[in-house]
MOPAC internal coordinates of N, CA, C and O (Angstrom, degrees):
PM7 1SCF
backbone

  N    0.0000 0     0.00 0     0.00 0    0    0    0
  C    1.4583 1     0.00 0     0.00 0    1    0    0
  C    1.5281 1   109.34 1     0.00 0    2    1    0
  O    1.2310 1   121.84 1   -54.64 1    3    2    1
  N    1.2211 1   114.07 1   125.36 1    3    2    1
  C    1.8613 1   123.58 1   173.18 1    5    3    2
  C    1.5545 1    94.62 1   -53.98 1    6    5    3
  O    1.2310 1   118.77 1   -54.20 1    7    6    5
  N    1.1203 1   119.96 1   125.80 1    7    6    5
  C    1.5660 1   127.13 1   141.73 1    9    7    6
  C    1.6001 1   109.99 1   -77.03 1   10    9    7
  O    1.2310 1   133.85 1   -41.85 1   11   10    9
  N    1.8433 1    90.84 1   138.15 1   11   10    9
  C    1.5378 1   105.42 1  -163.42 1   13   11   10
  C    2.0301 1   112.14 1   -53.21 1   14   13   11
  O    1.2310 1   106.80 1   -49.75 1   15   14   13
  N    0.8580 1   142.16 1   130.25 1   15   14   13
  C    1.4869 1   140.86 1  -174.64 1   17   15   14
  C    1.7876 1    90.98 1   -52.41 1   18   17   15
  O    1.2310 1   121.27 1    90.35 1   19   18   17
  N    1.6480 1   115.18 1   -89.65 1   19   18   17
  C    1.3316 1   122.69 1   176.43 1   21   19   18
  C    2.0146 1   114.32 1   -11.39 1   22   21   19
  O    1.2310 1   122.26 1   116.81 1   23   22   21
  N    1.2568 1   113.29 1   -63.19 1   23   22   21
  C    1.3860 1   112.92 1  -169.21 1   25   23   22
  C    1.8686 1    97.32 1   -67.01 1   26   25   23
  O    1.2310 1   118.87 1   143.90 1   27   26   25
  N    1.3106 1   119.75 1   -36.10 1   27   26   25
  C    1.5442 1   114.39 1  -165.72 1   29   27   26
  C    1.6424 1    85.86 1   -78.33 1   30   29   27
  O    1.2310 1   102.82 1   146.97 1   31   30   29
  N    1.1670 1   149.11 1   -33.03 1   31   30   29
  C    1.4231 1   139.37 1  -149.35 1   33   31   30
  C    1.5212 1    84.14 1   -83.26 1   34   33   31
  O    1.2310 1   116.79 1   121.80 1   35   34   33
  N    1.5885 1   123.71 1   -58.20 1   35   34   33
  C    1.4579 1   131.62 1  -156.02 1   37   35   34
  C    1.4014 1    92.52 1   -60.33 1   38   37   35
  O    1.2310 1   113.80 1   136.55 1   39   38   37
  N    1.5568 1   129.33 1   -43.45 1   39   38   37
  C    1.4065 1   136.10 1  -169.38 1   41   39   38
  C    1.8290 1   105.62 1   -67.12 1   42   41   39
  O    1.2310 1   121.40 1   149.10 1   43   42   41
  N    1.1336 1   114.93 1   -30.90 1   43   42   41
  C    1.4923 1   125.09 1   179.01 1   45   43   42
  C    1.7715 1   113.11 1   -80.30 1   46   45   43
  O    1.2310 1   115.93 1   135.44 1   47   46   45
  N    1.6807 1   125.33 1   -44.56 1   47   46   45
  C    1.0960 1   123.64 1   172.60 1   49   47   46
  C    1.5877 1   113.42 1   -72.49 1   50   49   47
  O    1.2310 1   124.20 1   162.61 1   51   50   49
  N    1.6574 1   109.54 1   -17.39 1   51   50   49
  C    1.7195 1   105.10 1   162.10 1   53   51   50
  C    1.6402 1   114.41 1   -48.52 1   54   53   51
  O    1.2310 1   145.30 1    94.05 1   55   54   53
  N    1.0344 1    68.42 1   -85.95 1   55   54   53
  C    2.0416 1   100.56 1   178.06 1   57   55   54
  C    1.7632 1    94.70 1   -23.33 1   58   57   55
  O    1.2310 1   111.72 1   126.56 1   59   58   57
  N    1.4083 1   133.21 1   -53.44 1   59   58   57
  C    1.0961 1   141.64 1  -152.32 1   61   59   58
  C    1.6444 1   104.80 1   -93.14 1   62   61   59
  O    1.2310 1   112.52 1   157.24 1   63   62   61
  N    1.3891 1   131.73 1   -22.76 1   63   62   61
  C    1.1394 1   145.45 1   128.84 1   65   63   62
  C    1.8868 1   139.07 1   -46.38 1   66   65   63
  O    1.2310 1   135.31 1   144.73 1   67   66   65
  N    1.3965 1    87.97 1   -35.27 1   67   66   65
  C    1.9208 1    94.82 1   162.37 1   69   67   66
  C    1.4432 1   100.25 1   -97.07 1   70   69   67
  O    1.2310 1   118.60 1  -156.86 1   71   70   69
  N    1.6049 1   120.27 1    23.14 1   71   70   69
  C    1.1498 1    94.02 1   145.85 1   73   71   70
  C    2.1546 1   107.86 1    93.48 1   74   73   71
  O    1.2310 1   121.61 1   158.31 1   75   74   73
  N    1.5531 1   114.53 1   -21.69 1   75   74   73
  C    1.2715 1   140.15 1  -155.75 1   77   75   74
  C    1.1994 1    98.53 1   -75.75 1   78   77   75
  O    1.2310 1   115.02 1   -54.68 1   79   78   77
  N    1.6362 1   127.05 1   125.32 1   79   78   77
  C    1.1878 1   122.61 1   168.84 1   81   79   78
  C    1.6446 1   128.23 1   -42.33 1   82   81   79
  O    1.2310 1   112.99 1    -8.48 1   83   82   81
  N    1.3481 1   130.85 1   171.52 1   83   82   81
  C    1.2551 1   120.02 1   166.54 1   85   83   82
  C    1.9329 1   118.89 1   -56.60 1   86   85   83
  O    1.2310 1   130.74 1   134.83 1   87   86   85
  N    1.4854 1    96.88 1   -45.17 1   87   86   85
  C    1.4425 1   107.45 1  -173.36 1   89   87   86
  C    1.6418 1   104.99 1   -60.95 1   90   89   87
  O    1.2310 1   123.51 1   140.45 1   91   90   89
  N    1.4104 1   110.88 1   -39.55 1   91   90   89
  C    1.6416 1   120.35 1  -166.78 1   93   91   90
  C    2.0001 1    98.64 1   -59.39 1   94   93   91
  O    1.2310 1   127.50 1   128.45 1   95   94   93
  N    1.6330 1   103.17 1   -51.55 1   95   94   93
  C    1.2220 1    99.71 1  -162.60 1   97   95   94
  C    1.4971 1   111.09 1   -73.86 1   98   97   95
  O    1.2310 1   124.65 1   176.63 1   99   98   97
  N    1.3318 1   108.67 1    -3.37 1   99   98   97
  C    1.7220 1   111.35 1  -164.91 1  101   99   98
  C    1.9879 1    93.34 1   -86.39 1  102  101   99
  O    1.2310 1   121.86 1   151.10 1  103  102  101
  N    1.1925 1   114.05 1   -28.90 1  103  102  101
  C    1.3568 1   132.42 1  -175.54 1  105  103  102
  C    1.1050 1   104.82 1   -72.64 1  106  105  103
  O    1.2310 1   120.57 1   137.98 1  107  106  105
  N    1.6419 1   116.52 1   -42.02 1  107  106  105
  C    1.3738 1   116.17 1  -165.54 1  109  107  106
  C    1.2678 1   114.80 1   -68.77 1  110  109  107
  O    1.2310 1   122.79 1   116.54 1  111  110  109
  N    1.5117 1   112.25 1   -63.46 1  111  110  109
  C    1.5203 1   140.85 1   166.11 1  113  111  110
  C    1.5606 1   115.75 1   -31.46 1  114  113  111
  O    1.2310 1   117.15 1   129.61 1  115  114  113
  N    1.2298 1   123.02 1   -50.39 1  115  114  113
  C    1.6907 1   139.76 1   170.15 1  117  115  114
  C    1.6815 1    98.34 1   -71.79 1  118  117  115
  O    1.2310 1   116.25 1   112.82 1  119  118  117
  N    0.8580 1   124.72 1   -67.18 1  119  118  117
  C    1.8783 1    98.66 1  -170.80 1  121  119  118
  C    1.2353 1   111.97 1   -80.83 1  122  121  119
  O    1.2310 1   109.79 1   162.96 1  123  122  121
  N    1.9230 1   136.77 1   -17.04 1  123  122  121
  C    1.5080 1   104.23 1   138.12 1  125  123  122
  C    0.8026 1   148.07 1   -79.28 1  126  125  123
  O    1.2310 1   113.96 1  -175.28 1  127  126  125
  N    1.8793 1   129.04 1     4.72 1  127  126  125
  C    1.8131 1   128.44 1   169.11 1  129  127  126
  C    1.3310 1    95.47 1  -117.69 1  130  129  127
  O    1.2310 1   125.07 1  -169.27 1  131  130  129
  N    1.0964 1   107.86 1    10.73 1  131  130  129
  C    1.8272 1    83.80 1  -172.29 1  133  131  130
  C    1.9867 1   118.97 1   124.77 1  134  133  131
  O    1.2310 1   129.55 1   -38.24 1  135  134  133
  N    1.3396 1    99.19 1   141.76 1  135  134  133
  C    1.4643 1    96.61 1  -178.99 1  137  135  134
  C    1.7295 1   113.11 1   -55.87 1  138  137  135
  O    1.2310 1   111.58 1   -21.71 1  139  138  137
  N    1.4317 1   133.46 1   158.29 1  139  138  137
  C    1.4840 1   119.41 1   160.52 1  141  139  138
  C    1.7668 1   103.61 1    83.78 1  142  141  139
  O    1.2310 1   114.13 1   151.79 1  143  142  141
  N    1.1180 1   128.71 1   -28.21 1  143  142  141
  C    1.1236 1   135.85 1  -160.35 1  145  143  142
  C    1.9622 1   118.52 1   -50.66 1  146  145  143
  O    1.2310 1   128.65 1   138.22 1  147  146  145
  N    1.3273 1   100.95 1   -41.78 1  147  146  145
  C    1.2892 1   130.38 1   167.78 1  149  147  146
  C    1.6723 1   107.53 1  -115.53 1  150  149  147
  O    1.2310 1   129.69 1   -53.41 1  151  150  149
  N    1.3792 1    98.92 1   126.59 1  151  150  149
  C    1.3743 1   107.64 1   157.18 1  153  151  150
  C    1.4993 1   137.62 1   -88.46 1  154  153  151
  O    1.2310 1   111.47 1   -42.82 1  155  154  153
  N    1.2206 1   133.67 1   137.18 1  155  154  153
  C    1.7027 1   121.76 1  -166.71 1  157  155  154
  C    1.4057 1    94.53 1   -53.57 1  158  157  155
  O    1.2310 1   120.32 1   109.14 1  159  158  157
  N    1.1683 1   117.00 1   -70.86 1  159  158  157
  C    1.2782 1   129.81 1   168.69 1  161  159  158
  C    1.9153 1   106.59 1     5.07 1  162  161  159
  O    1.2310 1   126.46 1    98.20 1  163  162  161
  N    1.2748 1   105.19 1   -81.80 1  163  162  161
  C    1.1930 1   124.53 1  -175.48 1  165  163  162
  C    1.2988 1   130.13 1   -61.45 1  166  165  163
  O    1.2310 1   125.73 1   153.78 1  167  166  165
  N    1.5598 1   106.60 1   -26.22 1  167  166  165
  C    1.4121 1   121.85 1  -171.48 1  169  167  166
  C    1.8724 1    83.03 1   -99.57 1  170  169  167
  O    1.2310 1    97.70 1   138.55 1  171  170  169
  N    1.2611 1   157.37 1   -41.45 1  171  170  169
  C    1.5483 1   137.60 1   165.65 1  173  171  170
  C    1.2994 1   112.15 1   -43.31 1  174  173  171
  O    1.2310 1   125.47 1   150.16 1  175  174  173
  N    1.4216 1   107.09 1   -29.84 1  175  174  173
  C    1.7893 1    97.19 1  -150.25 1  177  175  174
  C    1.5053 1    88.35 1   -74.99 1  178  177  175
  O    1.2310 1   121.16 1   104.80 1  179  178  177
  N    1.8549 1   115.38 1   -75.20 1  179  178  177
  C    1.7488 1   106.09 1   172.14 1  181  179  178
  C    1.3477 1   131.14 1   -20.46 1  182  181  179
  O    1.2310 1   128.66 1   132.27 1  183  182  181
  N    1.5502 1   100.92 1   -47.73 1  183  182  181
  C    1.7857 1   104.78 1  -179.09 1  185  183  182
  C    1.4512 1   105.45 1   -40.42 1  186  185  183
  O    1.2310 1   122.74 1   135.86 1  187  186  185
  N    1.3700 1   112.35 1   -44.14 1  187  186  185
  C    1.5475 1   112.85 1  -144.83 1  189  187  186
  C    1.6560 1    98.00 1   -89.12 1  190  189  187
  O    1.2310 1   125.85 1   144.61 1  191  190  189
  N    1.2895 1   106.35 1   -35.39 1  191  190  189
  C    1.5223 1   111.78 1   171.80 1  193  191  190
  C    1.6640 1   119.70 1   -56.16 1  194  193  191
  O    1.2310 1   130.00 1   131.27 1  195  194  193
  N    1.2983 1    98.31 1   -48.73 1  195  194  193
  C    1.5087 1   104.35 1   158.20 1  197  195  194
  C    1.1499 1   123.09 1   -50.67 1  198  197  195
  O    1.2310 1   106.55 1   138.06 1  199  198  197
  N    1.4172 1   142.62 1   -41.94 1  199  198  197
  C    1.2771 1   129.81 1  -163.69 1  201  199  198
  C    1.1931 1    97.27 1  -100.18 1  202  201  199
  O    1.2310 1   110.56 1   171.93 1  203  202  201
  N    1.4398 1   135.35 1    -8.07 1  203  202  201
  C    1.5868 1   117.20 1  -167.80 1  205  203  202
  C    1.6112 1    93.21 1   -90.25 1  206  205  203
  O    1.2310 1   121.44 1   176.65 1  207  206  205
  N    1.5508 1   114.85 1    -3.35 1  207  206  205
  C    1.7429 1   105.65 1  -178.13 1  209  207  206
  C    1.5747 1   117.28 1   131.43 1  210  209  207
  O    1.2310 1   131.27 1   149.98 1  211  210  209
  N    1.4163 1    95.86 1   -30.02 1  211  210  209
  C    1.8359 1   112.56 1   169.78 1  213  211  210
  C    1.1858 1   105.93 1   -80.18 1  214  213  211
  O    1.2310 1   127.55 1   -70.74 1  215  214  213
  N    1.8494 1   103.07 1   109.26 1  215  214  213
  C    1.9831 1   120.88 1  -178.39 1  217  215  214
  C    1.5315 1    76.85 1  -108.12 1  218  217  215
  O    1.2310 1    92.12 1  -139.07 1  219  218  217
  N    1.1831 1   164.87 1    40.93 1  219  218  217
  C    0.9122 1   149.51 1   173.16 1  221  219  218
  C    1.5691 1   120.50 1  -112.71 1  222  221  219
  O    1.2310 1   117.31 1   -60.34 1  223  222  221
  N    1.2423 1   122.72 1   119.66 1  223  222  221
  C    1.9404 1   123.83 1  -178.34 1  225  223  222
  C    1.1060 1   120.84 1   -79.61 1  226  225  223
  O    1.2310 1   130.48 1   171.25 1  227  226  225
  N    1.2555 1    97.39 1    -8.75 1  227  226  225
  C    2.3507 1    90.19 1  -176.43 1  229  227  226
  C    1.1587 1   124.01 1  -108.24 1  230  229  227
  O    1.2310 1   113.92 1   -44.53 1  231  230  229
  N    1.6061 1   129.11 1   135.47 1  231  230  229
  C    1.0369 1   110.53 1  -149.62 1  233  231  230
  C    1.6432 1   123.35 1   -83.44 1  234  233  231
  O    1.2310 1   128.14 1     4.59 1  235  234  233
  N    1.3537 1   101.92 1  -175.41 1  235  234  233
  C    1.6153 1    94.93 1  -166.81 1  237  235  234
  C    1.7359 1   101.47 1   -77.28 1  238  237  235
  O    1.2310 1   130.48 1   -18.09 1  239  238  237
  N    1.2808 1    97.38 1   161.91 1  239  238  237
  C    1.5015 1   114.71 1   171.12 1  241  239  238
  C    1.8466 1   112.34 1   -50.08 1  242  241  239
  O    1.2310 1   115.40 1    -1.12 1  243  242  241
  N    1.2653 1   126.33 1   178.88 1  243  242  241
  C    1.6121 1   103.46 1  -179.65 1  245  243  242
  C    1.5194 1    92.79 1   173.79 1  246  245  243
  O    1.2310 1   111.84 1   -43.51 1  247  246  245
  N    1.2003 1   132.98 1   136.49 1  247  246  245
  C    1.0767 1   137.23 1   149.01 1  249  247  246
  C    1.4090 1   128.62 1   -58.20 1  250  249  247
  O    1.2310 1   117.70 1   -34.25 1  251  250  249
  N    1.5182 1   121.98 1   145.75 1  251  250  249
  C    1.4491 1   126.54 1   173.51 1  253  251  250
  C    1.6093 1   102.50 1   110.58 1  254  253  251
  O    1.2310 1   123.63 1    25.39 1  255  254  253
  N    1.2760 1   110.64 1  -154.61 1  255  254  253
  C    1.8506 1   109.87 1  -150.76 1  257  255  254
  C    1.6807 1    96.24 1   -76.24 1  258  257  255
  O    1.2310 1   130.61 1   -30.44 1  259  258  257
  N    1.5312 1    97.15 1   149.56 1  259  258  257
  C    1.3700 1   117.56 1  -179.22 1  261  259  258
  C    1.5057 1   106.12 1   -73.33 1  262  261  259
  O    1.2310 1   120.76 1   -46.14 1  263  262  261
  N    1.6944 1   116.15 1   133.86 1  263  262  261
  C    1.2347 1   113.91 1   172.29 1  265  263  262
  C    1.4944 1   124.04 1   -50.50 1  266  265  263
  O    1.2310 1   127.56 1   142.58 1  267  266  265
  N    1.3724 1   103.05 1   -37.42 1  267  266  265
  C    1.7282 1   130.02 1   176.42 1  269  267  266
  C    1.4817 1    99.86 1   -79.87 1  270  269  267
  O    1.2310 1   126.72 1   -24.03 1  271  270  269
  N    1.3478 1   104.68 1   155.97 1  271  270  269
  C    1.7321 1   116.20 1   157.67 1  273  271  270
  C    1.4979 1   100.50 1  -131.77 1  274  273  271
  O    1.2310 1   127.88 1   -39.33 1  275  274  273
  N    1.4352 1   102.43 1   140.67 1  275  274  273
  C    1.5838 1   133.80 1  -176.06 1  277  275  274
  C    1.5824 1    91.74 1   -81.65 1  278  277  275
  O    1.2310 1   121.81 1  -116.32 1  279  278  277
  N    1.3722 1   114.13 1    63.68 1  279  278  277
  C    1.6515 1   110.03 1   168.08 1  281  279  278
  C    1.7188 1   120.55 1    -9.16 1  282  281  279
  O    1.2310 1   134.63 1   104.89 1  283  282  281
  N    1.7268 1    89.30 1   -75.11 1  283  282  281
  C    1.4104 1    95.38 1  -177.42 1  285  283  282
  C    1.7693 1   126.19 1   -56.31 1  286  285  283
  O    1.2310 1   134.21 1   167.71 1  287  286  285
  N    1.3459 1    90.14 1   -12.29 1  287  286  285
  C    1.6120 1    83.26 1  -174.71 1  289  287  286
  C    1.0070 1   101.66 1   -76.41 1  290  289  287
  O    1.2310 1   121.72 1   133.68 1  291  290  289
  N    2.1419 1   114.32 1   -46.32 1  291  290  289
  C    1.8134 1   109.45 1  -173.05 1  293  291  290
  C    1.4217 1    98.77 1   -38.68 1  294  293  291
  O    1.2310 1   109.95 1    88.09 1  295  294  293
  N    1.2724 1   136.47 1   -91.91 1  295  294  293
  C    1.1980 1   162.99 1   101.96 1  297  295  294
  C    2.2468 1    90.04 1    91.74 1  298  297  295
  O    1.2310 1   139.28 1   112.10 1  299  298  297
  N    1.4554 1    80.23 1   -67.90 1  299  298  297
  C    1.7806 1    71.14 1  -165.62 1  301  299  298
  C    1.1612 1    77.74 1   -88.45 1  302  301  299
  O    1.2310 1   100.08 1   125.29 1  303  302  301
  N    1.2070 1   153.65 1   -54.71 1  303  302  301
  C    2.1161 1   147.07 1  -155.50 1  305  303  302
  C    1.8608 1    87.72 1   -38.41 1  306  305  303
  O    1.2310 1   113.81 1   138.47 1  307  306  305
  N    1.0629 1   129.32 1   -41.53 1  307  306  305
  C    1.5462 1   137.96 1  -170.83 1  309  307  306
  C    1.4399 1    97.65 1   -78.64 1  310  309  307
  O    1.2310 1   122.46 1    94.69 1  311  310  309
  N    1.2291 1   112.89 1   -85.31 1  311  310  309
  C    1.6670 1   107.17 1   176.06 1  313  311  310
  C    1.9018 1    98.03 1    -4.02 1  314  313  311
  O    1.2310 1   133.16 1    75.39 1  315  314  313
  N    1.6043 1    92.17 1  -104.61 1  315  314  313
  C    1.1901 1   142.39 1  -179.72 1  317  315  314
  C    2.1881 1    91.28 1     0.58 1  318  317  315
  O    1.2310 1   137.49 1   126.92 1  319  318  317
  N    1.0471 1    83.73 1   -53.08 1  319  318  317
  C    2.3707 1    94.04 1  -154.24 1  321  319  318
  C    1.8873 1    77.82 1   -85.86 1  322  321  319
  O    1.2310 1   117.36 1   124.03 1  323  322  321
  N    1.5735 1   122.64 1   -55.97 1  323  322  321
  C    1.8200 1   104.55 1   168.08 1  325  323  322
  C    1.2335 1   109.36 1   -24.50 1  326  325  323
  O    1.2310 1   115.51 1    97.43 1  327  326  325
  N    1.4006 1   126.13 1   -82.57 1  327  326  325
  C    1.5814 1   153.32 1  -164.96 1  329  327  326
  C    1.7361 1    96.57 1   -32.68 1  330  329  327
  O    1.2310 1   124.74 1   113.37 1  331  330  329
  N    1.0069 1   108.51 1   -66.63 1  331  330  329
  C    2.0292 1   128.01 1   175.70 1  333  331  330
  C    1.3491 1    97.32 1   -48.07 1  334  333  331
  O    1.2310 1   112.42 1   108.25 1  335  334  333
  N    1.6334 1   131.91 1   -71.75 1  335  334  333
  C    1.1963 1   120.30 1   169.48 1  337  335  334
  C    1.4214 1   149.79 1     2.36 1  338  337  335
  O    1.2310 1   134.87 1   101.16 1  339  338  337
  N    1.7703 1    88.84 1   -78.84 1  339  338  337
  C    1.2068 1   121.86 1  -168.88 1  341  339  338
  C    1.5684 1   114.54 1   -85.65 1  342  341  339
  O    1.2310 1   130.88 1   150.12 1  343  342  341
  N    1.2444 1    96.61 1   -29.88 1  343  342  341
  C    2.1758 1   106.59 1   161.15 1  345  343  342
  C    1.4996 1   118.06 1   -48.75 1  346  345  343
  O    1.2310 1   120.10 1   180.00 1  347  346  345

């Protein structure tokens, strides 16, 4: 099962708030949800975001494909190019 990103980030700026080394919180985080749960990987990158001044968990804005899809839009964009098709 994916552990949620948001709750592991909020769980990482804790840890990074008491002050807890990177290694401490990567320890911490893995033997209360679970082995694997946090990656080192993942737990440097926040660290570092944290200390340069970014307390913030969500991610930045970004160009390119939407995490979401506008169902309804696929939805008629399909209709719509069928309809063209089939004429």
């Amino acid at each position: 099962m994916e552990k949620n990103r948001g709750v592991i980030r909020e769980l990482l700026k804790y840890e990074y708030e008491l002050g807890h080394s990177v290694k401490e919180a990567i320890e911490n985080i893995n033997r209360a949800k679970g082995a694997g749960t946090v990656a080192q990987r993942t737990a440097y990158e926040w660290y570092s975001k944290f200390e340069s001044g970014n307390l913030t968990v969500e991610d930045n804005s970004r160009s390119g494909r939407p995490r979401e899809v506008d169902r309804e839009a696929v939805l008629n964009a399909v209709k719509d190019a069928f309809t063209i098709f089939i004429s």
